[in-house]
C-alpha positions as CSV (number, residue, x, y, z in Angstrom):
1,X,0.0,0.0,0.0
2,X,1.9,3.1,-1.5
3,X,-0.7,6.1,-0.4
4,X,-0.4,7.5,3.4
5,X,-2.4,6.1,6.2
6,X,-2.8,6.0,9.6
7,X,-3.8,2.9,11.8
8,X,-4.9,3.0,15.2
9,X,-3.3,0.8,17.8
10,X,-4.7,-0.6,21.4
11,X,-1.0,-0.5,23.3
12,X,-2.4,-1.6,25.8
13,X,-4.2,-4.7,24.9
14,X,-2.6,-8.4,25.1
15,X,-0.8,-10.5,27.5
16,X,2.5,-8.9,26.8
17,X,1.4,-5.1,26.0
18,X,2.9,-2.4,25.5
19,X,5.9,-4.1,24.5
20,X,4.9,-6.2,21.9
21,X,2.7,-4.0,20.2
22,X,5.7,-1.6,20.1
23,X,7.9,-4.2,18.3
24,X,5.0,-5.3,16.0
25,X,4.4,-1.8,14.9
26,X,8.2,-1.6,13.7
27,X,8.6,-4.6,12.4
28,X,5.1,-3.5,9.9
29,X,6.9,0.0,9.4
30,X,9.5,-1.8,7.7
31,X,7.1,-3.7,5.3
32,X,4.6,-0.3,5.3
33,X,6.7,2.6,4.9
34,X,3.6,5.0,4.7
35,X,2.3,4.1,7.9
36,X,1.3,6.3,10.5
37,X,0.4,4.9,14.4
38,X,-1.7,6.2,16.6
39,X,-0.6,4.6,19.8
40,X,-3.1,4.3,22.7
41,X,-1.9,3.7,26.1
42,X,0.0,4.9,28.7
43,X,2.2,7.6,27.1
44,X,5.3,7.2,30.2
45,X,5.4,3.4,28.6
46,X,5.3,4.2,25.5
47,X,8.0,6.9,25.2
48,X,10.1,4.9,26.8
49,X,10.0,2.3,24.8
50,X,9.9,4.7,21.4
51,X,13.2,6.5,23.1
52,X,14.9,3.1,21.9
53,X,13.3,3.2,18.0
54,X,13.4,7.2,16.5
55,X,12.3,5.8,13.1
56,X,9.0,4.4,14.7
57,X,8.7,7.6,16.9
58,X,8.9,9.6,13.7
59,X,5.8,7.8,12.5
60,X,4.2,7.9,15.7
61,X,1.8,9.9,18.0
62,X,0.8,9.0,21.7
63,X,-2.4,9.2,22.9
64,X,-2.7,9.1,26.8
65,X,-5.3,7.1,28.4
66,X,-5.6,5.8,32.1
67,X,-7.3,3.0,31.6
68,X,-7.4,-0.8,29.9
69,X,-9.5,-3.0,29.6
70,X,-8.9,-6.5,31.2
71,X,-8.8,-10.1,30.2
72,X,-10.8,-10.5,32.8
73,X,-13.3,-7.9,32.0
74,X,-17.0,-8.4,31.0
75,X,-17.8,-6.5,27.9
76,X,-20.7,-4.7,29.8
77,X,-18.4,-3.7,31.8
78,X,-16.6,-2.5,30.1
79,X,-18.9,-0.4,27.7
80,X,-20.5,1.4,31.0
81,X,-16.6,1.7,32.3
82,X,-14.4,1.6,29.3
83,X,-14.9,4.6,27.5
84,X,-11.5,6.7,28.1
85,X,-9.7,2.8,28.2
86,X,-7.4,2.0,25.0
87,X,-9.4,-0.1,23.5
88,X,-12.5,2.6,22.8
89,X,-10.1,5.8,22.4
90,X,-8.3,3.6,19.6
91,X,-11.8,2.1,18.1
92,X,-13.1,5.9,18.4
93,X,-10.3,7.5,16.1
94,X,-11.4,4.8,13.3
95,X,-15.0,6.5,13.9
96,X,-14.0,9.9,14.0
97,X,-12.0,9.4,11.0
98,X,-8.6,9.5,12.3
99,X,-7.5,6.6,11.5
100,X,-8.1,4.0,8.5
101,X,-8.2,1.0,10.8
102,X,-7.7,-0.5,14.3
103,X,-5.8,-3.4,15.5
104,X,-5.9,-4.7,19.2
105,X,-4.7,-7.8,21.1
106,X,-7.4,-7.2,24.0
107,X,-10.3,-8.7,24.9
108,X,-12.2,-10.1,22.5
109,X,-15.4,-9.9,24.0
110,X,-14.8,-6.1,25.1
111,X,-13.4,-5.3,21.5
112,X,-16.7,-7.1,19.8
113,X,-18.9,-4.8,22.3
114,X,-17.1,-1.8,22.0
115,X,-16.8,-1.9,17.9
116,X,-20.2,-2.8,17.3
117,X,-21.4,0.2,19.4
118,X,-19.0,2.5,18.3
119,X,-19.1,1.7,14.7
120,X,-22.2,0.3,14.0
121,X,-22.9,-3.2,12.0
122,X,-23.1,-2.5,8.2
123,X,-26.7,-2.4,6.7
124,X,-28.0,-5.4,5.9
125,X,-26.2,-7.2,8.8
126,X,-27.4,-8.5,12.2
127,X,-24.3,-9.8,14.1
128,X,-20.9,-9.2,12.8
129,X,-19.0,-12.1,13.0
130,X,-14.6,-12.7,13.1
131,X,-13.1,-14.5,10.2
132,X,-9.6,-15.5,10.1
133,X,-7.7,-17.7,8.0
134,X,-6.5,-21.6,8.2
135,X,-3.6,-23.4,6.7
136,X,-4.9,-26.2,5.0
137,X,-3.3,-29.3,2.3
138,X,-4.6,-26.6,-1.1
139,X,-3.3,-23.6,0.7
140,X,-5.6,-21.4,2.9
141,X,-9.2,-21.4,3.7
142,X,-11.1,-18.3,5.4
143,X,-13.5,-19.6,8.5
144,X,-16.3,-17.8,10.7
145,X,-17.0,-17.0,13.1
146,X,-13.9,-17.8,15.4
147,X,-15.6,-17.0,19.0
148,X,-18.4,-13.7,18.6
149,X,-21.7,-15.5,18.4
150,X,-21.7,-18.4,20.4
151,X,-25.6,-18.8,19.2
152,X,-26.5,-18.3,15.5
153,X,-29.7,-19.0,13.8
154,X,-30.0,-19.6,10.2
155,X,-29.9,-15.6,8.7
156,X,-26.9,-15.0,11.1
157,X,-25.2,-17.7,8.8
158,X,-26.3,-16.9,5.6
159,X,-24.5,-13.5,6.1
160,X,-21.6,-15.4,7.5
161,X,-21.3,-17.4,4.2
162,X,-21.7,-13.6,2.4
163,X,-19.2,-11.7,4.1
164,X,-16.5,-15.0,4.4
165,X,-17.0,-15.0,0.5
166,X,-16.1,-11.5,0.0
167,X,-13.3,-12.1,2.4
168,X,-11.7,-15.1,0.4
169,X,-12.3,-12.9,-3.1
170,X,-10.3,-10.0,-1.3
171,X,-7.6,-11.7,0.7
172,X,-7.1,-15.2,-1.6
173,X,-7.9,-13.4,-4.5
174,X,-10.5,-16.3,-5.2
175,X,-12.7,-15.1,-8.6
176,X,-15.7,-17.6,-6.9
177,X,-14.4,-18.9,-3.7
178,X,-16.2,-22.2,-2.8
179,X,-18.3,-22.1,0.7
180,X,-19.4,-25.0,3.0
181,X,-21.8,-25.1,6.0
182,X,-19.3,-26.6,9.6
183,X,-21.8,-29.6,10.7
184,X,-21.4,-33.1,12.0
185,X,-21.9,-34.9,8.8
186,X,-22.2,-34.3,5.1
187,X,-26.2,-35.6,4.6
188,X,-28.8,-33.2,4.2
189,X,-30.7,-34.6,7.4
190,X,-27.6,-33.8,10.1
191,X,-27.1,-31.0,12.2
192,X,-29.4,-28.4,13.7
193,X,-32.5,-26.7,12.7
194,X,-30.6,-23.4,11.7
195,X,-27.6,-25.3,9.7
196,X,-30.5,-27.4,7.8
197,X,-32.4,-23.7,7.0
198,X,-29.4,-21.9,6.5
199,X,-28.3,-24.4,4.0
200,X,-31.7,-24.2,1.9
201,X,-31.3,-20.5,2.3
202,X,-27.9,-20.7,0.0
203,X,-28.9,-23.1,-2.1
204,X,-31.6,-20.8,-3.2
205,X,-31.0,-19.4,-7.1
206,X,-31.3,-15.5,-5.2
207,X,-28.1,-15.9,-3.6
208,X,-25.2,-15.9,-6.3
209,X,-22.6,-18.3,-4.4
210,X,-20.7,-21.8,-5.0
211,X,-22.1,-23.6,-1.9
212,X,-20.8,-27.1,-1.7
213,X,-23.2,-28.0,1.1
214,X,-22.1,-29.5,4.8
215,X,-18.6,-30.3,5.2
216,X,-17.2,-32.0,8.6
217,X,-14.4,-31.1,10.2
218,X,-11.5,-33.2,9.0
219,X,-12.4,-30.9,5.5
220,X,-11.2,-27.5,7.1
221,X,-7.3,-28.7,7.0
222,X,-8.5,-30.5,4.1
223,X,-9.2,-27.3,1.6
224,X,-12.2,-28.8,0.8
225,X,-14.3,-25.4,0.7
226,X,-12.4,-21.9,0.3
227,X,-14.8,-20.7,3.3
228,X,-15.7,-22.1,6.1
229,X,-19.0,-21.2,7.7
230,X,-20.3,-22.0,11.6
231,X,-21.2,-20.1,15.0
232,X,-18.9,-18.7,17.3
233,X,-19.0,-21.5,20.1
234,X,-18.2,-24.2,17.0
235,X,-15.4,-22.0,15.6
236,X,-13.5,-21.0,18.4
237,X,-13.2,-24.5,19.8
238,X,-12.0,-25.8,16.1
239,X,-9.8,-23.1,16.6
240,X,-8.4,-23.7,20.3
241,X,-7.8,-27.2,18.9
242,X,-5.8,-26.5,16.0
243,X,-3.3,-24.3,17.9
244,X,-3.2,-26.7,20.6
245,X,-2.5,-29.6,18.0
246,X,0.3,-27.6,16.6
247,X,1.8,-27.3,19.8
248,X,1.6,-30.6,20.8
249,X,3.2,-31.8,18.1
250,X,6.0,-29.5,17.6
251,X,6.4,-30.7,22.0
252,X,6.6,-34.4,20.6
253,X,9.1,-33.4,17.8
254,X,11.1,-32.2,20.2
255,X,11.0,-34.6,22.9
256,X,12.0,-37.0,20.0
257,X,15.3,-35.0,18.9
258,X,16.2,-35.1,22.0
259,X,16.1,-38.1,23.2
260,X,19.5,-39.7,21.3
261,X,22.3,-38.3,19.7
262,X,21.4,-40.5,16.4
263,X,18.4,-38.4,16.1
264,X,19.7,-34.8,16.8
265,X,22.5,-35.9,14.3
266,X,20.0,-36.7,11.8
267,X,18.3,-33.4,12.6
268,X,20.9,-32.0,10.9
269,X,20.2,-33.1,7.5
270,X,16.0,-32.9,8.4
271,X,16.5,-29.4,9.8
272,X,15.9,-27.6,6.2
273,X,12.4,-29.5,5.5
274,X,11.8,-29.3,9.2
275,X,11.8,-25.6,9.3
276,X,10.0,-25.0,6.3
277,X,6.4,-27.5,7.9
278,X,6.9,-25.3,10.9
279,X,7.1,-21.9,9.4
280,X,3.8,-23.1,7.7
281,X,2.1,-24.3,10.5
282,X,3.4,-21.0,12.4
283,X,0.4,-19.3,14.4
284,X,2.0,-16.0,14.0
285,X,1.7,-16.3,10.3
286,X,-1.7,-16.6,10.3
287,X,-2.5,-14.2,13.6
288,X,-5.0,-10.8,12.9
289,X,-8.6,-11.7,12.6
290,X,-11.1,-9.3,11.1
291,X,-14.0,-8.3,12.5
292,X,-16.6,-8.7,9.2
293,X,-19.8,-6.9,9.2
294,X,-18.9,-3.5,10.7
295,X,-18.4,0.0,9.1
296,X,-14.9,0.5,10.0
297,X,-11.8,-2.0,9.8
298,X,-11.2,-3.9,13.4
299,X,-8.5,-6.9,13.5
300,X,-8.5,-8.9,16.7
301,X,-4.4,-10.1,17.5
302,X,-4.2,-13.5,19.5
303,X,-3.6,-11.8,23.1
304,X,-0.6,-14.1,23.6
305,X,1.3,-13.5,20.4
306,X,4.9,-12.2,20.0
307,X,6.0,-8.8,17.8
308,X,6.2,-10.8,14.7
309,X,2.8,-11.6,15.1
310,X,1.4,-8.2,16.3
311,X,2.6,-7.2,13.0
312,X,1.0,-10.0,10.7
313,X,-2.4,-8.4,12.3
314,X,-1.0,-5.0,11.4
315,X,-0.7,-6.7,7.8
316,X,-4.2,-7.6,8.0
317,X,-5.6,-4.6,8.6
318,X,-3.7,-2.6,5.5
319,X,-4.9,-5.6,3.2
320,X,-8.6,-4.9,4.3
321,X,-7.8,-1.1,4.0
322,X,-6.2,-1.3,0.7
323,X,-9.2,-3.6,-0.5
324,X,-12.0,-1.6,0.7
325,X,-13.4,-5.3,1.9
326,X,-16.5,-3.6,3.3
327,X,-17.3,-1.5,0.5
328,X,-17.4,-5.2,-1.4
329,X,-19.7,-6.5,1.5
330,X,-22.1,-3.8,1.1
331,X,-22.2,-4.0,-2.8
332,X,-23.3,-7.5,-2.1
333,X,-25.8,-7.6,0.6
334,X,-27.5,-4.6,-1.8
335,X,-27.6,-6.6,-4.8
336,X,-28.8,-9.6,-2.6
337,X,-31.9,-7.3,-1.2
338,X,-32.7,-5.9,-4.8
339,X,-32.8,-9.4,-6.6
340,X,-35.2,-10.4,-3.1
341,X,-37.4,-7.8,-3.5
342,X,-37.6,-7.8,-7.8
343,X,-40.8,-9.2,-8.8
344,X,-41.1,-12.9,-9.9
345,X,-42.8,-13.7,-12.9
346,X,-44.0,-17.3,-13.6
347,X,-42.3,-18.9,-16.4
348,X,-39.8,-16.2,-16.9
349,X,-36.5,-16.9,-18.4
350,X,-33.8,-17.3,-15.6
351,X,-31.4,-14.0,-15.8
């Protein structure tokens, strides 16, 4: 992205803020040269740690707030106590039109709250939803929603299966990116109520998408769909697992090396292939969800990542930016509503 813009940054937000979100933001000034941050936090912290980094500090300005919100924090809570926190200064300069686009590593429940209150869902669109991206055998596949909606009824994901599509044609520069319905088997009997409606819903001749159908869940690392669609309770725990498969794993690869010198000789000559299945399976690589469905551009960072991760989310948001994703979302859901509310005519020609 060659044209100026400014993000907006929680520096307070994660397990390991202000530091890491410091780092991150240098580490994406070197790949985004016409960056500017707005840095939201505690501004003692946060000089100090730009005192060691003048070519970030040049790009930078500090905004001082007193408070942050928790892990630990309900997002009621912290929409009746939150306003001057991080989090909703940083959101609030993305409203005001400060800032292009904010990325935190906060809560995620506080963040979905905050955002949705502050920025407002985008017309057409009941619950906005976070899609992120897996690593999968054909390359990478887009899934929602990865923890905002624990309960979702059949419209919630049709526009799930909308706004993932638009994601995948933005991010994986898909022309028709394939989408499948997250149930416990492929037959059109399984799953719940709202997954058996949802799924008539897309299959419908208004809605202009390559559904596949159900999928299960040994088809997400698969590639079988380019989008994966299911509630937030579903998501997130696919999610948890496949980060806590990664690192269990990598614990037994280890474990192995070490346990004789014949095998961390051998590592030697492995090390090359090694490193290139664990850059790939790298959680960092594929950190910064995006919060779809909003007027405004909101990436979630995994709260526990490191700098190079902080800036991958960075990287998210200036791809969503630079694509005007939500711009692509609304065109969408408007052409959806006008074909719903043309008239049908019996025995007309199909367009």
């Amino acid at each position: 992205m060659s044209a100026a813009f400014t993000l907006s940054l929680d520096a307070m937000g994660g397990d390991f803020a202000p530091e890491i979100v410091v780092k991150g933001a240098s580490l994406a000034r070197e790949r985004y040269p016409s960056a500017h941050f707005l840095l939201f936090g505690d501004e003692l912290q946060l000089k100090a740690l730009l005192a060691h980094d003048t070519r970030l500090a040049a790009c930078s300005t500090i905004r001082h707030t007193d408070q942050v919100v928790t892990g630990e924090t309900k997002p009621s809570q912290a929409i009746r106590q939150g306003r001057q926190s991080s989090m909703w200064k940083a959101i609030e300069a993305v409203k005001n039109g400060e800032a292009a686009g904010v990325v935190s590593a906060g809560n995620t429940g506080a963040l979905m709250a905050m955002a949705k209150l502050i920025m407002r869902p985008l017309a057409g669109i009941d619950r906005p939803a976070i899609c992120g991206l897996f690593p999968t055998q054909r390359g990478e596949t887009a899934m929602l929603d990865l923890g905002a909606n624990a309960q979702c009824d059949a419209r919630n994901l049709v526009e799930f299966a909308i706004m993932g599509e638009c994601f995948a044609r933005a991010i994986l520069g898909l022309e028709r990116p394939s989408v499948g319905l997250l149930n416990i088997g492929s037959e059109d009997m399984k799953g719940t109520d709202s997954l058996r409606e949802a799924a008539q819903i897309l299959r419908s001749s208004h809605l202009d998408l390559e559904f596949k159908g159900f999928i299960e869940g040994d088809d997400i690392t698969a590639g079988t769909v380019d989008v994966v669609v299911t509630d937030g309770f579903t998501g997130n725990v696919a999610l948890k697992t496949a980060e806590g498969t990664v690192k269990l794993f990598s614990g037994f690869l280890k474990t192995a090396i070490r346990s004789s010198w014949l095998a961390q000789f051998g590592m030697l000559f492995a090390k090359p292939v090694l490193s290139q299945v664990m850059a790939r399976a790298d959680a960092r690589r594929y950190n910064g969800a995006l919060f779809v469905g909003l007027n405004g551009v909101v990436v979630k960072s995994h709260g526990g990542t490191d700098a190079v991760g902080f800036a991958n989310a960075i990287g998210v948001a200036v791809d969503m930016i630079a694509r005007d994703l939500n711009a692509q979302i609304a065109q969408e859901l408007a052409h959806i509503a006008a074909r719903e509310e043309a008239p049908q005519v019996v025995g007309a020609a199909a367009p």
